[in-house]
C-alpha positions in Angstrom: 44.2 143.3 78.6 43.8 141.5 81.7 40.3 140.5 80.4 41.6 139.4 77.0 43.6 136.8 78.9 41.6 136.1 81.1 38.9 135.1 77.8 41.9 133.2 76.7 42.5 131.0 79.3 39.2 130.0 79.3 38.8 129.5 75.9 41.7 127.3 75.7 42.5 124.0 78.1 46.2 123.9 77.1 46.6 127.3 78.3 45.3 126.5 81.4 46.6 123.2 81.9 50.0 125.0 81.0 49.5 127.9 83.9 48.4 124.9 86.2 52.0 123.5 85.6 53.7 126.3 86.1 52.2 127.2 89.4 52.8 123.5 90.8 56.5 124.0 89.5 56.7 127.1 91.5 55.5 125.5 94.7 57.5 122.4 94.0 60.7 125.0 93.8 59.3 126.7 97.6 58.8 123.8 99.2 62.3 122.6 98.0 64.2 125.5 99.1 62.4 125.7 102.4 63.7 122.2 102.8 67.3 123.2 102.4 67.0 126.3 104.6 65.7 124.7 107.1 68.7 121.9 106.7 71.0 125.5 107.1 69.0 127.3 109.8 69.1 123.7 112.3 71.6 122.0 110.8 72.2 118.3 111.3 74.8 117.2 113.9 76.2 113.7 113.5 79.2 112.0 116.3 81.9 109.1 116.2 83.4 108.6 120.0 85.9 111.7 119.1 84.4 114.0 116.3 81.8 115.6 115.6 80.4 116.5 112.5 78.2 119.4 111.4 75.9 119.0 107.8 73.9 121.6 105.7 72.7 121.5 102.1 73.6 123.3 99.2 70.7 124.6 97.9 72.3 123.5 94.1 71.4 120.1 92.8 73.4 118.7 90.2 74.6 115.5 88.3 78.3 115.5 90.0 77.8 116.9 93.6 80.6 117.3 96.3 80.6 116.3 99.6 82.6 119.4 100.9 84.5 119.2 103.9 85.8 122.8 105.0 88.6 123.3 107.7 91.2 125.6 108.7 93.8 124.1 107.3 92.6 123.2 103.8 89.7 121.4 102.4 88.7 118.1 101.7 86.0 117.4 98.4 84.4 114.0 97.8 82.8 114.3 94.5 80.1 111.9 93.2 78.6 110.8 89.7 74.9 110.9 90.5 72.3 109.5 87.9 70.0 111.8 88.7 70.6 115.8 89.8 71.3 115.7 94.3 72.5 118.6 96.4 75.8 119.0 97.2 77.0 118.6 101.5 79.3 120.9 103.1 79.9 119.2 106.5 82.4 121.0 108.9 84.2 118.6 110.9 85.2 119.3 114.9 87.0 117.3 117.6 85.4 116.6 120.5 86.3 116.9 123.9 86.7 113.2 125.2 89.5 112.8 122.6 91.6 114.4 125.0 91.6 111.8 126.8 93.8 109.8 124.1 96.2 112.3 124.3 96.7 111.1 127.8 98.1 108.0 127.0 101.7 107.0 125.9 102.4 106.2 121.9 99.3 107.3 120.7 98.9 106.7 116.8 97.2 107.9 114.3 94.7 104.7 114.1 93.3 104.9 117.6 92.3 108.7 116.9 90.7 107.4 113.7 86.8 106.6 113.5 86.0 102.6 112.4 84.0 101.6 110.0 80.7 101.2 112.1 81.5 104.6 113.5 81.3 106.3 110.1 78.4 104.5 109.2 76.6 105.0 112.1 77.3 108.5 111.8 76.1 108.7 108.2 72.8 107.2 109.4 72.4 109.5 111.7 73.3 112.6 109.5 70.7 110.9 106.9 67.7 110.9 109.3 68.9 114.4 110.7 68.8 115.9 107.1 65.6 114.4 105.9 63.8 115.2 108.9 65.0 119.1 109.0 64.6 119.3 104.9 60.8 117.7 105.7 60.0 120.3 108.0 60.9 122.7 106.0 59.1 121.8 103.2 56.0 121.2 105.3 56.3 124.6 106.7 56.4 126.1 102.9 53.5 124.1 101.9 51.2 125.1 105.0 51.6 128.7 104.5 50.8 128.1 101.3 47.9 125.7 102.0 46.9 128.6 103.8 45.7 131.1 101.2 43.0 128.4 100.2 41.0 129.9 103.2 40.5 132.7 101.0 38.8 130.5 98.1 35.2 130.5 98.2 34.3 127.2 96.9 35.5 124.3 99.3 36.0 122.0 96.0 38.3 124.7 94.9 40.1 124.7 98.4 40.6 121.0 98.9 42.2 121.2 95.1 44.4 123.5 96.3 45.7 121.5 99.0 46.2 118.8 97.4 47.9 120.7 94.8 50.2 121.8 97.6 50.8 118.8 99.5 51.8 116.7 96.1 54.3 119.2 95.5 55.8 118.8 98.8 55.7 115.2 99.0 57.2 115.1 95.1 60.1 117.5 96.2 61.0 115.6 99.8 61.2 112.0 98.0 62.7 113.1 95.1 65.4 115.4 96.7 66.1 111.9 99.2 65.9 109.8 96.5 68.5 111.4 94.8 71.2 111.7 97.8 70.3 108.0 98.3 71.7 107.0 95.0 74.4 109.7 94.9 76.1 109.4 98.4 77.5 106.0 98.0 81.0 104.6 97.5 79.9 103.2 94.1 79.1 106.5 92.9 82.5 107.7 94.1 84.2 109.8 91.3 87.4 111.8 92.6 88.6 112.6 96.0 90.3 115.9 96.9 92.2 117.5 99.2 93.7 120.9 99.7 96.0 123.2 101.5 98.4 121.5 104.6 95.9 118.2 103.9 97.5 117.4 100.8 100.2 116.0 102.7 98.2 113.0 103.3 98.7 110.1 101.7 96.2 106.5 101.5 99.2 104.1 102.4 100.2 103.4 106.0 103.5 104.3 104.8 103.4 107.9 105.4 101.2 108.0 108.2 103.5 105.5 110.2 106.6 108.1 109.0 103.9 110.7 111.0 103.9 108.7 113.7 107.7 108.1 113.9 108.2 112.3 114.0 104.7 112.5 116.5 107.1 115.4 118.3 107.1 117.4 115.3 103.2 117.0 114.9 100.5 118.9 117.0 97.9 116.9 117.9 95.1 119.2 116.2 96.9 118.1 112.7 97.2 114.6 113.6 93.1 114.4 114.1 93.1 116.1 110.8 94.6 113.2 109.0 92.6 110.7 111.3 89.7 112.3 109.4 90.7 112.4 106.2 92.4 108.9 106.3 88.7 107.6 107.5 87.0 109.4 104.7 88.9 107.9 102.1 89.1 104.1 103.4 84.6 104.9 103.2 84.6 106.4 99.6 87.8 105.4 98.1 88.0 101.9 99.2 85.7 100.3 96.4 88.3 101.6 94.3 91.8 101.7 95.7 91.9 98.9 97.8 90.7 96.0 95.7 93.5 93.6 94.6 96.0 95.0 92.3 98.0 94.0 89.4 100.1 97.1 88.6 100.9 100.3 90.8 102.8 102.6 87.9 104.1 105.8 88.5 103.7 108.5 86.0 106.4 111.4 85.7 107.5 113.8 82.8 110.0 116.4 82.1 112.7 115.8 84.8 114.8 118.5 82.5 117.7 117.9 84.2 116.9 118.3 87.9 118.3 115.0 89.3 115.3 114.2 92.5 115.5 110.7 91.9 116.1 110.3 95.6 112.5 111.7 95.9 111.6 109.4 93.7 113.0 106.0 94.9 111.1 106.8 98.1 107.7 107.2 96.6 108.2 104.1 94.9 109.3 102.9 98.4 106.2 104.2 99.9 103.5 103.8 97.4 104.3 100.2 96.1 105.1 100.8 93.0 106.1 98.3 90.3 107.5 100.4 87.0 108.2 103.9 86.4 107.2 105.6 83.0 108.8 108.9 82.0 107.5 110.6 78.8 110.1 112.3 78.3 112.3 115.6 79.0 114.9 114.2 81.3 117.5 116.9 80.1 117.3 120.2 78.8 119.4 120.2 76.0 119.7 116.7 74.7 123.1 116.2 75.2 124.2 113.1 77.1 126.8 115.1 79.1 123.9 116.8 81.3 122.8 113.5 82.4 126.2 112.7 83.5 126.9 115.9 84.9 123.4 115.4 87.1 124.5 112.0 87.6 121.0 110.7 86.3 121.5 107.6 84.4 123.1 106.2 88.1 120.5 107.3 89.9 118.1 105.8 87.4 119.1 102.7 87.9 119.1 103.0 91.3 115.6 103.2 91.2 115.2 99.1 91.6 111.8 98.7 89.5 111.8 99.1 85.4 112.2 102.5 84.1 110.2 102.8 81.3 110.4 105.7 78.5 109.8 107.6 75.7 112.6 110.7 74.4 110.7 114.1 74.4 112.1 117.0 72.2 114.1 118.3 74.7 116.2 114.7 74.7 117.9 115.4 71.4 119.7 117.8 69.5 119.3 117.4 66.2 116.4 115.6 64.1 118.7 113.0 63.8 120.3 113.1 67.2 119.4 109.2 69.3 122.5 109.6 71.7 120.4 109.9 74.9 118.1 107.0 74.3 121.1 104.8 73.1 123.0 105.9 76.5 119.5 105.2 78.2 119.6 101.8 76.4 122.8 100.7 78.4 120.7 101.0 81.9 119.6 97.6 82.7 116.2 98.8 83.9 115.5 100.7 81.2 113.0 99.8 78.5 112.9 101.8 75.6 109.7 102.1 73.6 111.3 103.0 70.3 114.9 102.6 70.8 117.9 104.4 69.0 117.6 102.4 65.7 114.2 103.8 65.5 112.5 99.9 66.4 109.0 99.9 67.8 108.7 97.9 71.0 105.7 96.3 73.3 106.2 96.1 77.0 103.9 93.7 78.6 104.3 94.0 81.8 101.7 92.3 84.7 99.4 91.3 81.6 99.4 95.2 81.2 100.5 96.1 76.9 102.5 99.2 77.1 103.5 101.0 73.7 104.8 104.4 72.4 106.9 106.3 70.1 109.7 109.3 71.1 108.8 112.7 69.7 110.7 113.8 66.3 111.3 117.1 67.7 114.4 118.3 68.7 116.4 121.1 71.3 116.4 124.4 68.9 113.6 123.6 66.5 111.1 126.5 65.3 108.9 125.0 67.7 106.2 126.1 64.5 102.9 123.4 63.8 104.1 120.8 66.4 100.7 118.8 65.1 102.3 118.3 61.3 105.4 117.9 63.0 104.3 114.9 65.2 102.5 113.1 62.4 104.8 111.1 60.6 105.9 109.3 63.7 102.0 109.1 64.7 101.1 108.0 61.3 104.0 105.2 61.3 103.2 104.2 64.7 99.6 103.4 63.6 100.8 101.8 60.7 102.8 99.6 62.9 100.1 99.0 65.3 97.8 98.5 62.7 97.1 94.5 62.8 98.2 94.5 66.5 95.7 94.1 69.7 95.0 97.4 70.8 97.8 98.5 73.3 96.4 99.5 77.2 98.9 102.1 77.5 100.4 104.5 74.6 103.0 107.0 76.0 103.8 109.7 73.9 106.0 113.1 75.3 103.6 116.0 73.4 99.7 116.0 73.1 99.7 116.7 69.3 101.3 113.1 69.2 99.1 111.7 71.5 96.0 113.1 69.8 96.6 111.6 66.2 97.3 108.0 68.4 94.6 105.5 66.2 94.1 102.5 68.7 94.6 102.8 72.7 93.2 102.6 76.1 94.5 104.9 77.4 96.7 107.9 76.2 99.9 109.1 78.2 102.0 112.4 77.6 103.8 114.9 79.2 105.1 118.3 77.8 102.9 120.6 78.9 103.9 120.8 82.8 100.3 121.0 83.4 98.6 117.8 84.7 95.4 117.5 83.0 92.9 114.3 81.8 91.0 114.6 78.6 88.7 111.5 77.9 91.3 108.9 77.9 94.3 111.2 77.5 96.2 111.4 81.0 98.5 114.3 80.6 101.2 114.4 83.2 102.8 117.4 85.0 106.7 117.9 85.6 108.3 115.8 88.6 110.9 118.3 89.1 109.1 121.8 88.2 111.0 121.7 85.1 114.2 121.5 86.4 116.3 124.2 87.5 116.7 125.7 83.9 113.2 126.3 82.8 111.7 126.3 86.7 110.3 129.9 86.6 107.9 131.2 84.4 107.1 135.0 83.9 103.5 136.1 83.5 102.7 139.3 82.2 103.3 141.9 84.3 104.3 139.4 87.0 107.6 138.2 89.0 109.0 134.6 88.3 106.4 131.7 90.0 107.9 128.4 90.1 105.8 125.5 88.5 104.2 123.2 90.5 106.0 119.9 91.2 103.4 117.1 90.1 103.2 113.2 90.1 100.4 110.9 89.0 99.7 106.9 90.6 98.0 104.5 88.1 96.8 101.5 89.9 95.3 98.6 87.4 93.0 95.8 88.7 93.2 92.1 88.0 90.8 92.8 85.4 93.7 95.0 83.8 91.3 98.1 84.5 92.9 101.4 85.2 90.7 101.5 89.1 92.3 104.7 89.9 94.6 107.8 89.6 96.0 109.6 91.9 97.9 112.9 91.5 100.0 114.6 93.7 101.0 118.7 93.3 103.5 120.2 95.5 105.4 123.5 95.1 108.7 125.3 96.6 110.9 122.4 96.8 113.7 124.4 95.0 113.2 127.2 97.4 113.6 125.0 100.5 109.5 125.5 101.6 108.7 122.8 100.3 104.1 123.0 100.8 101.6 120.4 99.2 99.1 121.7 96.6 96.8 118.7 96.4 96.0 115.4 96.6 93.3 114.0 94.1 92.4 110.2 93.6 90.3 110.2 90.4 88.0 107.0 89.6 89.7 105.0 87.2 85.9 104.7 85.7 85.8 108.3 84.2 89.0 107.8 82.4 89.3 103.8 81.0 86.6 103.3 78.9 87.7 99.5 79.5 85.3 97.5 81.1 85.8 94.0 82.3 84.3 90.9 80.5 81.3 88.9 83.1 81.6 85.4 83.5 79.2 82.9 80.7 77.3 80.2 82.2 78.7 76.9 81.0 75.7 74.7 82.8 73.3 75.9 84.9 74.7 76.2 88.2 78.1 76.1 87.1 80.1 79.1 85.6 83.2 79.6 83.5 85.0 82.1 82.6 84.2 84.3 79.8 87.3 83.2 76.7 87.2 87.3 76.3 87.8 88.1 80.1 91.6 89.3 80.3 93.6 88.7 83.8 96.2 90.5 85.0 98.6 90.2 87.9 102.1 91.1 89.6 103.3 87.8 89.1 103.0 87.9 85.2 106.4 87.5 82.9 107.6 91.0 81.4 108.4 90.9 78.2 109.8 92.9 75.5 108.8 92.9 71.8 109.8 94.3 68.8 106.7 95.3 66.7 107.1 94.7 63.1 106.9 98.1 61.1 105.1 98.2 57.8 108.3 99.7 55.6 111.3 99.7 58.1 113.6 102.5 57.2 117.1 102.7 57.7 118.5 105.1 59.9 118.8 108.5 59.3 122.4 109.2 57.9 124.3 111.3 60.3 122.9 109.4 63.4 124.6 109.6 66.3 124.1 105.9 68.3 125.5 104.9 71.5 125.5 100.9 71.7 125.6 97.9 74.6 128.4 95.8 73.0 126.8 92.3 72.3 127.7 89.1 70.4 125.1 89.0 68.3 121.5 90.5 67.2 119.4 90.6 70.3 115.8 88.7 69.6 112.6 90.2 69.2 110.9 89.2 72.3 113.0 89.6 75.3 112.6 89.4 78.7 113.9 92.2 81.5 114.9 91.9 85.0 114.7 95.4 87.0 
């Protein structure tokens, strides 16, 4: 048999040209994963003035690596959208001994422990050249052991050939493996931004960290280098995207069922800058309007000092025909209703951003059977509606099954699920409060009661009224008095708004104008409210139960609010 192929081979130049390929494919994989062993067996170290920082290789490439950033308190993941395959990093991060000396001082903050800009980049260089130079000597060492079974060919032609053979596929794996981090490991490529564990507790905005400061007696000082380090490594990868000017900082909740942690709420708006609230829905459990009073909600609601903007879910009513929640919500001056009580559809614009949605048709006590044919009419007269209108940026919805049968948006918002979760467009929101005291616990199979997670999303728009990033916030155990951050994650508005600004058209040459197509948005736009004319507009139900603001006559179509 051997002989047979052997005739074969011979006989035929693609098989040998195939076999040659092969073999230069397996050497290209040896000299490859010498490279990263060696970047494991001596691996790189790279210093600021007070850390130290310790990088391997992950021997597997791929299109979205991670920079991975293990420590004993939780873990931090920078994750990248790479155009071509890279390794991933897992860099363990240490304090050094001169920072000691800080702690010497009186008032020491948070920023003086933190690296600066030329630090990290320094550092990064360093780490670079480290890498490459280990993952080259590894590679070399592969290809001279295997440049050295050419001393056992004969012919010297065949032996120089074989060398070469070796050394190309070395070189070919050292440039291309570099080539790749090159273009991966940059804060353009930047895609999301993890953390874990007791980091999640860290926040971007100097908010938090100067609240850190102000309890520096509570904090040890090994935690407080912690969030040095992980403020640092967001301002390097995150700051292309979070940091830019903004035009709208929105906060995204669902499913308050009831669980009045507004105060919560009012101080994340505090902290984070935000300018509008939007609630898809679920703020009681049974869709009576006495709960809300009861939890003193529609008080604290207005409290809240920025618009409060919303969609009913099915929990908010208690009949098909129930509206007496969103006509009580309709009294709250900060309030805007997307479809309000008599069933209009309304347009928010709000910072240049369009903001649009409909409330779900289902109701407390339904069969909860085929929610999908049950969400259609309202989806398909929403569309209808919508039909000859630009296309909103923002469509909030309370279920998925309405948002998925949605025609025309940007950008897809619903709640419902008390899972936080993004699909394409389609940013589905967790529950602020856990879902509430009532429907708090859930019971696996064979398991005790596990309280839900406690989550919260930030949408931050540019002034190109593109969605730059989300953040999303998971926390647990606040009912039980522990309460312990799941994790922080700060998504690239990129992989979710498949809006991209308009460039600038040259007018002369020299001389630029901009583009007639090119929206701009900003905090000092007019909000307004419109009501969107509706293809047939039916009357109400009969049987509806309506709570009203008395008013002296019809209110107009377009409107304008006032937090």
């Amino acid at each position: 048999m051997r002989q047979v192929g052997t005739l074969l081979a011979r006989d035929s130049p693609w098989l040998r040209r195939g076999s040659h390929v092969l073999k230069w494919v397996a050497v290209l994989a040896a000299c490859y994963l010498g490279g990263v062993a060696a970047t494991n067996l001596a691996p790189t170290v790279a210093e600021t003035s007070q850390y130290r920082a310790v990088l391997r290789l992950d021997p597997v490439p791929r299109h979205s690596p991670v920079l991975h950033a293990p420590t004993i308190v939780g873990d931090v993941d920078v994750q990248f959208a790479s155009p071509l395959v890279a390794p991933g990093l897992d860099v363990q991060v240490a304090v050094r001994e001169e920072i000691t000396n800080l702690f010497t001082r009186p008032n020491v903050d948070i920023k003086a422990l933190q690296p600066s800009a030329d630090e990290i980049s320094s550092a990064i260089s360093q780490a670079a050249v480290g890498v490459g130079v280990r993952f080259a000597l590894g590679a070399l060492a592969i290809a001279v052991l295997l440049a050295l079974a050419s001393h056992y060919v004969r012919q010297r032609t065949t032996r120089r050939h074989h060398v070469l053979f070796v050394a190309s596929a070395m070189v070919v794996a050292t440039v291309g493996t570099f080539g790749g981090i090159a273009l991966t490991y940059q804060p353009s490529r930047f895609a999301e931004y993890r953390t874990s564990g007791v980091l999640g507790v860290v926040q971007r905005n100097a908010g938090l960290l100067a609240d850190v400061e102000a309890r520096a007696s509570q904090v040890t000082p090994y935690f407080r280098n912690l969030l040095a380090v992980t403020q640092a490594l967001q301002q390097k990868y995150v700051a292309g995207n979070v940091n830019e000017p903004v035009s709208a900082r929105l906060l995204l909740v669902s499913d308050i069922h009831g669980a009045n942690q507004y105060a919560l709420m009012k101080t994340i708006i505090a902290e984070e800058d935000i300018d509008a609230v939007i609630d898809s829905g679920d703020l009681v459990n049974f869709g009576r309007v006495q709960e809300g009073d009861a939890a003193d909600l529609y008080r604290s609601i207005q409290s809240l000092g920025v618009p409060y903007i919303f969609t009913s879910g099915n929990h908010d009513q208690s009949s098909a025909s129930d509206r007496a929640l969103v006509a009580r919500l309709g009294r709250i001056p900060n309030v805007v209703l997307l479809e309000d009580a008599a069933g209009s559809l309304r347009e928010l614009t709000f910072h240049g951003l369009r903001i649009t949605g409909f409330n779900d048709p289902r109701y407390f006590g339904d069969d909860n059977a085929d929610p999908t044919a049950k969400a259609k009419p309202a989806a398909d007269r929403y569309n209808a509606a919508l039909a000859d209108q630009p296309e909103p940026d923002l469509v909030v919805t309370h279920e998925p099954y309405a948002a998925e049968q949605v025609d025309r948006a940007r950008l897809l918002v619903n709640g419902h699920m008390h899972t936080p979760a993004i699909e394409g467009n389609r940013i589905q929101v967790g529950t602020f409060t856990g879902g509430g005291v009532v429907s708090h616990y859930s019971e696996g199979p064979g398991q005790e009661l596990d309280g839900q997670p406690y989550a919260f999303d930030i949408a931050q728009f540019g002034t190109s009224c593109e969605l730059t990033s989300l953040t999303r916030y998971s926390f647990r155990n606040l009912l039980e008095g522990r309460p312990a951050y799941d994790s922080v994650q700060v998504i690239s508005g990129a992989r979710i708004d498949p809006y991209r600004p308009a460039t600038t058209t040259a007018q002369q040459p020299g001389q630029d104008r901009p583009d007639p197509a090119k929206r701009l948005c900003s905090r000092i736009d007019e909000t307004t409210v419109r009501t969107l004319p509706l293809a047939s507009q039916d009357p109400p139900s009969p049987g509806t139960t309506t709570e009203t603001k008395p008013t002296a006559a019809t209110p107009p179509s377009t409107s304008t609010i006032t937090p």
